[in-house]
TINU-198461 format. One record per residue: residue number from 1; x, y, z of N, C-alpha, C, O in turn. Coordinates in steps of 0.1 Angstrom, whole numbers, plus 5000, padded with zeros to 4 digits. Each point is the difference from the previous one (the first is absolute). Layout:
<recs>
+-----+--------+---------+------+---------+----------+-------+--------+---------+------+--------+---------+------+
! num ! n_east ! n_north ! n_up ! ca_east ! ca_north ! ca_up ! c_east ! c_north ! c_up ! o_east ! o_north ! o_up !
+-----+--------+---------+------+---------+----------+-------+--------+---------+------+--------+---------+------+
! NUM !      X !       Y !    Z !       X !        Y !     Z !      X !       Y !    Z !      X !       Y !    Z !
...
+-----+--------+---------+------+---------+----------+-------+--------+---------+------+--------+---------+------+
</recs>
This chain:
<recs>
+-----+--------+---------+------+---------+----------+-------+--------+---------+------+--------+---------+------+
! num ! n_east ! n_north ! n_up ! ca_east ! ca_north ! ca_up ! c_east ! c_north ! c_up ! o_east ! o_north ! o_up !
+-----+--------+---------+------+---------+----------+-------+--------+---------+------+--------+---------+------+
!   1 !   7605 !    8826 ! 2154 !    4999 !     4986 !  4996 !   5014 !    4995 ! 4996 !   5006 !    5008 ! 4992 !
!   2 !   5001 !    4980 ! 5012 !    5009 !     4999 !  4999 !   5005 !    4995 ! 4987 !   4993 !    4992 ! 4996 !
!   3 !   5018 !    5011 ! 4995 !    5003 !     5000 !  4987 !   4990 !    5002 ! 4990 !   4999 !    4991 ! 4992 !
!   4 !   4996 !    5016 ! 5007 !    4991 !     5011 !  4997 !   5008 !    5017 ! 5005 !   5007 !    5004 ! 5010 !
!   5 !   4987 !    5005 ! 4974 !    5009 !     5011 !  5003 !   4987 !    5009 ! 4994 !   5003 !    4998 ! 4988 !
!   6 !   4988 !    5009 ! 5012 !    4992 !     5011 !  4992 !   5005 !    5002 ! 4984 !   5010 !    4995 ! 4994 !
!   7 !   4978 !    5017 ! 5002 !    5005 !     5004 !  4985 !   5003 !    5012 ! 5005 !   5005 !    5006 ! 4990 !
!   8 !   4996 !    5000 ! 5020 !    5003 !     5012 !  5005 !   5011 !    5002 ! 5000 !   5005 !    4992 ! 5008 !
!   9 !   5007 !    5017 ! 4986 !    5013 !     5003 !  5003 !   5006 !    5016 ! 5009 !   4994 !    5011 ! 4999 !
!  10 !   5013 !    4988 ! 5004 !    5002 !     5013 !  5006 !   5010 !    5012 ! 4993 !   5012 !    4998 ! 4997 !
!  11 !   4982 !    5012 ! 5003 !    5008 !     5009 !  4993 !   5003 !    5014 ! 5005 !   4989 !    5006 ! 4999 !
!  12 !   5020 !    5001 ! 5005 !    4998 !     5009 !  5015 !   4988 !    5002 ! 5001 !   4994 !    5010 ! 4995 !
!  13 !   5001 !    4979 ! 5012 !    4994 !     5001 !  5012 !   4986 !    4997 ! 4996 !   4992 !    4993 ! 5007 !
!  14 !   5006 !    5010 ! 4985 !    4985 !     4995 !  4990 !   5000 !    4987 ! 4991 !   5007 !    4996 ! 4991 !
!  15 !   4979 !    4998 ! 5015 !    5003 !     4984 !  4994 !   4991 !    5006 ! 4988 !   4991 !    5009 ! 5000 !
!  16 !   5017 !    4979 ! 4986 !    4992 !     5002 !  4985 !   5002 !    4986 ! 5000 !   5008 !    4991 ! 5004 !
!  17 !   4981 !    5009 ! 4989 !    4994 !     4990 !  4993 !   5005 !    4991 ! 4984 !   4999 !    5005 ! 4989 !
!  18 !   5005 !    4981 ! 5015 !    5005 !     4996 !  4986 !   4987 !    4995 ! 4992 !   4988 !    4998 ! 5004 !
!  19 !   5016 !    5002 ! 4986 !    4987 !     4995 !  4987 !   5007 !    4986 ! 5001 !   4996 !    4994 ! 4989 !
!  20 !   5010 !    4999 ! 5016 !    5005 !     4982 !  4996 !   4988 !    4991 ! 5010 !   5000 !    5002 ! 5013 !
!  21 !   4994 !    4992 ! 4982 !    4987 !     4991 !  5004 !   5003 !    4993 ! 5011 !   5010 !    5007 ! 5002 !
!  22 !   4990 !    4984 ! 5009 !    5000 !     4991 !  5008 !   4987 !    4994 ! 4999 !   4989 !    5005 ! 5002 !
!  23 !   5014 !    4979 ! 4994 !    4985 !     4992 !  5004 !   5002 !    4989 ! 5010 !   5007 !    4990 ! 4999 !
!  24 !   4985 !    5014 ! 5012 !    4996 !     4989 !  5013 !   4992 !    4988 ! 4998 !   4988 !    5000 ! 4999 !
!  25 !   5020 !    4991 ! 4999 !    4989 !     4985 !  4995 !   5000 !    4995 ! 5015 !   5007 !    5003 ! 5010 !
!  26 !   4981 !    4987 ! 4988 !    4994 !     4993 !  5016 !   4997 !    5012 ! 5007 !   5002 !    4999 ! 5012 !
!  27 !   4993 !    5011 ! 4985 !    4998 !     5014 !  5007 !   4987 !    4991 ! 5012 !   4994 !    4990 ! 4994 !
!  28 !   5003 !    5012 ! 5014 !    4988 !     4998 !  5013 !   4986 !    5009 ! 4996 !   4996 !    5006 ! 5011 !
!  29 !   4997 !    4997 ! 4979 !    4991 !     5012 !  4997 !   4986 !    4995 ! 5009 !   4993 !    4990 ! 4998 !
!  30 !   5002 !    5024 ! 5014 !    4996 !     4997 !  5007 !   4989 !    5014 ! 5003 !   5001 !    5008 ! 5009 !
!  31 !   4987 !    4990 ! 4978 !    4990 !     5006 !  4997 !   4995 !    5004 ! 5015 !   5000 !    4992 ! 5010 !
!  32 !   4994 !    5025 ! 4987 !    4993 !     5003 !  5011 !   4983 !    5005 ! 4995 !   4995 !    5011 ! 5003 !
!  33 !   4999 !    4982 ! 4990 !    4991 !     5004 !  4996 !   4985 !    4994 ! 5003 !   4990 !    5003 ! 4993 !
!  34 !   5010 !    4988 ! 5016 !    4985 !     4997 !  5009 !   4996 !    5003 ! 5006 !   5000 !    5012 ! 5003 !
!  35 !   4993 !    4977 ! 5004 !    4989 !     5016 !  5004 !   5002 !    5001 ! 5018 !   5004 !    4990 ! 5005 !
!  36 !   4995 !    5021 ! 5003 !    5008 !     5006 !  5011 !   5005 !    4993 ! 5009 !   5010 !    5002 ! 5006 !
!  37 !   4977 !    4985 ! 4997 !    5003 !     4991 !  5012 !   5012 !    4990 ! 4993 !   5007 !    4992 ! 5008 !
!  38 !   4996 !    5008 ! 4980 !    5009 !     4993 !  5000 !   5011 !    4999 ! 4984 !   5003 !    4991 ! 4992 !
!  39 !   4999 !    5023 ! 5010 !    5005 !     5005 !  4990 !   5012 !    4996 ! 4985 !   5001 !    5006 ! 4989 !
!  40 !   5005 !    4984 ! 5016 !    5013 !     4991 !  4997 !   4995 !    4996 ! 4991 !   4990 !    4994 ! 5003 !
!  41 !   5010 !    5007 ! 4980 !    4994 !     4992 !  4994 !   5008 !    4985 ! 4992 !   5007 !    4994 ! 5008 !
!  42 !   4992 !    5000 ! 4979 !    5007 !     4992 !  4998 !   5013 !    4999 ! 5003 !   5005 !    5002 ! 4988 !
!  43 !   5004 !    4996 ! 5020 !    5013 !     4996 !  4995 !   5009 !    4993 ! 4992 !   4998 !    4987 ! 5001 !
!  44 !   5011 !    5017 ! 4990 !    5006 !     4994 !  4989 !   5017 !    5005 ! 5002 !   5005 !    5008 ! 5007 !
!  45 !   5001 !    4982 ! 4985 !    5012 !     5002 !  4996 !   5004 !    5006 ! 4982 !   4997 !    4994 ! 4990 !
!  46 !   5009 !    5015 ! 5010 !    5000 !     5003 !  4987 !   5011 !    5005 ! 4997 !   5007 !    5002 ! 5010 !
!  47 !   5001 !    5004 ! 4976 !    5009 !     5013 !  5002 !   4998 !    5013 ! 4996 !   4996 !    5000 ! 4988 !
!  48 !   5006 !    5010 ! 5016 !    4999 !     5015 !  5000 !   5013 !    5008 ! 4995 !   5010 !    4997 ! 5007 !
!  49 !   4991 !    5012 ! 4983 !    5008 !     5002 !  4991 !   5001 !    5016 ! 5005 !   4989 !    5005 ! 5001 !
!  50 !   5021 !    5003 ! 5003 !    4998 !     5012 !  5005 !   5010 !    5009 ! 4994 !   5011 !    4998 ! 5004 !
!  51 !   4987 !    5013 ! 4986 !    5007 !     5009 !  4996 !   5001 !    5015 ! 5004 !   4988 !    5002 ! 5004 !
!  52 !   5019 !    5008 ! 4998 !    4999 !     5011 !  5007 !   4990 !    4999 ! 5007 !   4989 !    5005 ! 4997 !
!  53 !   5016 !    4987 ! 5017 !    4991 !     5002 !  5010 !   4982 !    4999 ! 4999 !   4993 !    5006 ! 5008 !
!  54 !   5001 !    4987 ! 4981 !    4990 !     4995 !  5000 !   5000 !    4983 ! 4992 !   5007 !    4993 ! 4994 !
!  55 !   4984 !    5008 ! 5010 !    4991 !     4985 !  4998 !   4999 !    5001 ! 4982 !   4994 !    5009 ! 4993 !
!  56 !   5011 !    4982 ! 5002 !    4996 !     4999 !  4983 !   4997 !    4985 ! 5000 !   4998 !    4997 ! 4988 !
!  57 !   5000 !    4994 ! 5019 !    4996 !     4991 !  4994 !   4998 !    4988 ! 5012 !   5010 !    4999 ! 5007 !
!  58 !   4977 !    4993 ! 4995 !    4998 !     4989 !  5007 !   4998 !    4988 ! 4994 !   4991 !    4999 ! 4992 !
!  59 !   5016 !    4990 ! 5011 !    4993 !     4989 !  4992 !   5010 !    4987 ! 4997 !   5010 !    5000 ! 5007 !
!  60 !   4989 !    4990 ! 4986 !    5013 !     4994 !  4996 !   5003 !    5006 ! 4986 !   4995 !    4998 ! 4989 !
!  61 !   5018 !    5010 ! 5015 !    5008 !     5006 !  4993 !   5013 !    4997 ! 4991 !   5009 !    4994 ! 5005 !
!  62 !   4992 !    5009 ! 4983 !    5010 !     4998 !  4991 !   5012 !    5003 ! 5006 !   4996 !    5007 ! 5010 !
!  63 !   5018 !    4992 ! 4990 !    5010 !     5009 !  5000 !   5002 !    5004 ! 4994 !   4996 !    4996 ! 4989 !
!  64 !   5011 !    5020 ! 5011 !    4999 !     5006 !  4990 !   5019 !    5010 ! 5007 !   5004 !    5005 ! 5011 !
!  65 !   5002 !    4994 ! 4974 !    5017 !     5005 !  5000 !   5004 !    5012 ! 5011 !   4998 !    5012 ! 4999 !
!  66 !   5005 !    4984 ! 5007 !    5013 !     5005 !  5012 !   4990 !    5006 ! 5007 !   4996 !    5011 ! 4997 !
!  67 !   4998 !    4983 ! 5015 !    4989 !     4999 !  5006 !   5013 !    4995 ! 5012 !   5011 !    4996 ! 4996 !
!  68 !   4984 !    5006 ! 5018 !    5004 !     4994 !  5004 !   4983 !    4992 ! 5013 !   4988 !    5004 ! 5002 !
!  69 !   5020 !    4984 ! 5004 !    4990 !     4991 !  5003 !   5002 !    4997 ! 5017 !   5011 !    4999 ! 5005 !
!  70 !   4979 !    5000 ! 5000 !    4999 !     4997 !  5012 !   4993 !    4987 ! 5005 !   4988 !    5002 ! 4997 !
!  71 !   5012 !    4991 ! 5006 !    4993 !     4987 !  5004 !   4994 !    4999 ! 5014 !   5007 !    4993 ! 5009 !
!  72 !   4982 !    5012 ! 4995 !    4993 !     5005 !  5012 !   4994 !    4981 ! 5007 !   4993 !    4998 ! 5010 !
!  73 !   5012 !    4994 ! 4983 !    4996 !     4988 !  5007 !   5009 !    4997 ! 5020 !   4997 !    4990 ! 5006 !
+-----+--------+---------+------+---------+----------+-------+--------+---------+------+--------+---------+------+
</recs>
């Protein structure tokens, strides 16, 4: 994704993981939880807050200090 960079860094040769947050506001969140014939459920826009490589938070989000921010609009 262009100017966009991961939390992944490289270190000979093995990527680690930083603990510094990135939150995706206007994220596209595009549920797959209906039922088979037509599975897509609500779509929404929201932001998603992601720390060592997991999901910590969906929703409209606070900022919070030395975070860095992505604008998925």
């Amino acid at each position: 994704m262009p100017g966009w960079s991961s939390r992944a860094c490289r270190t000979e040769g093995r990527a680690t993981v930083s603990d510094k947050a990135l939150r995706i506001d206007h994220a596209l969140l595009v549920p797959m939880d209906g039922p088979a014939a037509d599975p897509r459920g609500q779509v929404r826009r929201a932001s998603i807050r992601i720390r060592a490589d997991r999901i910590e938070a969906i929703g409209e989000l606070e900022p919070i200090a030395d975070e860095d921010v992505f604008d998925a609009t």
